[in-house]
C-alpha positions in Angstrom: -4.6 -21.6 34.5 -4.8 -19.7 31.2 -2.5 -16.6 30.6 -4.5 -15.4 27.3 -6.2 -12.4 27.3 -9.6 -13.2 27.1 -10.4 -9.5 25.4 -7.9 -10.8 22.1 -9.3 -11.8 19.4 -9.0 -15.5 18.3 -7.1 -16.4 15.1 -10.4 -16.2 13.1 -11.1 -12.9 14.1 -7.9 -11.8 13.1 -7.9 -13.9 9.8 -11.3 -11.8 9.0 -10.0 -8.2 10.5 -6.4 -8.9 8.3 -8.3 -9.6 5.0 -10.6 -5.8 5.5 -7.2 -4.2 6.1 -6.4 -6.5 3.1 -8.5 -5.3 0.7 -9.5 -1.8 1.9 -4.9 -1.3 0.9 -5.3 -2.9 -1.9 -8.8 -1.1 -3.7 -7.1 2.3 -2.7 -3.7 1.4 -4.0 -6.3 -0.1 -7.0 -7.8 2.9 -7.6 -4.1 5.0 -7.3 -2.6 2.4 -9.5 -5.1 2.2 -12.4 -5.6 6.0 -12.5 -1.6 6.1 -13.6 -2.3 3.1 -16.2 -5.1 5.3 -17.7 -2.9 8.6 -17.8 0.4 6.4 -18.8 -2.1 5.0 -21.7 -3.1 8.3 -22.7 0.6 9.7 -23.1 1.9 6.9 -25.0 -1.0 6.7 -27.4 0.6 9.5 -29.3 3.4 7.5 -29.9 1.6 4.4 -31.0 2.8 2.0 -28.0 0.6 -0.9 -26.9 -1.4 0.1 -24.1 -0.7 -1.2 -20.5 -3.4 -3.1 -19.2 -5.6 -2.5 -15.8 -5.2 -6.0 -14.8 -1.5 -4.5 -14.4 -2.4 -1.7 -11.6 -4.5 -4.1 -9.7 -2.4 -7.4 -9.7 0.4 -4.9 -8.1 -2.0 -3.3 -6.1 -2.7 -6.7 -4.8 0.8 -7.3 -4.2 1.9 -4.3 -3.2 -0.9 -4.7 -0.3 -0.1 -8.1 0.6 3.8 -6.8 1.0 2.2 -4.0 3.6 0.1 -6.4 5.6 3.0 -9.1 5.8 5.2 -5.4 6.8 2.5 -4.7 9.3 2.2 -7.9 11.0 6.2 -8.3 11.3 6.4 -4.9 12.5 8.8 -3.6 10.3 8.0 0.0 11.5 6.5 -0.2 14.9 9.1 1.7 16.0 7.9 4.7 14.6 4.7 4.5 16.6 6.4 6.3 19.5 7.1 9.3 17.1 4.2 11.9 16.8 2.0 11.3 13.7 3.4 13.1 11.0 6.9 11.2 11.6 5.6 8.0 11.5 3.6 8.5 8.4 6.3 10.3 7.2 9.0 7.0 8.6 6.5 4.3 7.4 6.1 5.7 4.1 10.0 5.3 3.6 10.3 2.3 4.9 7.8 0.8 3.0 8.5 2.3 -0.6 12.0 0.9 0.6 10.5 -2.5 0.9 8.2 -2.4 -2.2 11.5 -1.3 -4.1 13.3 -4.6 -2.6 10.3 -7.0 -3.9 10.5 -4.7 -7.3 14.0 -5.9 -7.8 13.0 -9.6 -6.9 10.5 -9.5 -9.5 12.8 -8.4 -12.1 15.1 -11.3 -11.1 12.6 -13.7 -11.1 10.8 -12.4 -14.7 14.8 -13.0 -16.4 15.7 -15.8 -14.9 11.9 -17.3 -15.7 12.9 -16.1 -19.4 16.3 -18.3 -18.9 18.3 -14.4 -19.2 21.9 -14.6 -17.7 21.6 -13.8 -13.9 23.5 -10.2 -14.4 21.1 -9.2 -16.7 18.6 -7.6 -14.0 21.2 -4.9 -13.1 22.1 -3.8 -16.8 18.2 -3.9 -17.8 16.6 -2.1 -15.0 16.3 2.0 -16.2 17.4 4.1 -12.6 14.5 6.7 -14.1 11.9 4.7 -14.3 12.9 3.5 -10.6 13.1 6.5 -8.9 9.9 7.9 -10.7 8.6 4.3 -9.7 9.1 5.1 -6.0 8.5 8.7 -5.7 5.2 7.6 -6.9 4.4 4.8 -4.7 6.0 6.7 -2.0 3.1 9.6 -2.7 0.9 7.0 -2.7 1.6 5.7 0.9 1.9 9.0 2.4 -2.2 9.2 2.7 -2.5 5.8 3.3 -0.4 5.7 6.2 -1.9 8.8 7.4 -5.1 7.2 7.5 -3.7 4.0 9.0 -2.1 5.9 11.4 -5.0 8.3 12.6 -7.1 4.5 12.5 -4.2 3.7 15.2 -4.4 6.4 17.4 -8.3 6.9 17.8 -9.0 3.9 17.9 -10.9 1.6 15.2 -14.5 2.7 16.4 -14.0 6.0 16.8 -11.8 6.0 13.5 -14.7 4.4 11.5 -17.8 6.6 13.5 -15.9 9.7 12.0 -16.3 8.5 8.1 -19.0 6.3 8.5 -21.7 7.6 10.8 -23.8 10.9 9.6 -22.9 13.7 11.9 -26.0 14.8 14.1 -25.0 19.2 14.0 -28.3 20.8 14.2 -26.1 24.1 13.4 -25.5 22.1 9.4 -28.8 22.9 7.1 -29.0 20.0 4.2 -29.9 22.5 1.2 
């Protein structure tokens, strides 16, 4: 006798609903992230600095989503779910600009030690403004994003989607 839920979805139906979630975090954290290379680009043109590249704001976009999903699937905030809505946007949002700022300080290992620097370089290199602008940043970033994963949550994924997706049938709306 089988104890599996015959309603949960197999592991390729998962596989295929975790790679939408996937890429629907990272083209908005895309779109987020590229919009601040574009303005970061414009500010420093005055001062004749080469300009970042967009390949930049979507490989961390990329990232940065993968480091959600692999948050999301380990639960890393689940228990915020008993909160009320707000708080757990509010909760996640910490927790995971927390956890993007951990992988950010990996990164910055890894990069100096690739480039054979002394390990006790990353400390002394790493500017504490550009940080905390860093994560006040991404931190604004998630605060939508979890709101909308959040509302997905709680509705439900049907109803979520029927409310952006599907054209509203109100005979009291005129299309002018």
């Amino acid at each position: 006798m089988s104890t599996k839920d015959p309603a949960a979805p197999g592991l390729k139906e998962r596989a295929v609903q975790e790679f939408k979630d996937y890429l629907i975090i990272s083209l908005y954290l895309a779109f987020f992230f590229c919009a601040l290379v574009a303005y970061t680009n414009l500010l420093m043109s005055k001062y004749d600095v080469t300009p970042l590249n967009y390949t930049f704001g979507i490989f961390n976009a990329l990232v940065i989503g993968k480091v959600i999903c692999v948050g999301e699937m380990v639960n890393v905030a689940k228990h915020a779910e008993a909160r009320p809505v707000y708080q757990s946007v509010l909760i996640k949002a910490v927790i995971f600009s927390l956890l993007v700022l951990a992988f950010h300080f990996v990164e910055e290992f890894v990069k100096r030690v690739i480039r054979g620097e002394p390990y006790g370089t990353v400390w002394h290199h790493l500017n504490p403004d550009q940080l905390i602008a860093r994560s006040i940043i991404i931190f604004s970033t998630f605060i939508p994003l979890f709101a909308f994963m959040e509302l997905r949550r709680v509705m439900g994924e049907e109803e979520f989607y029927a409310l952006f997706v599907k054209r509203a049938d109100n005979p009291g709306l005129s299309a002018n």
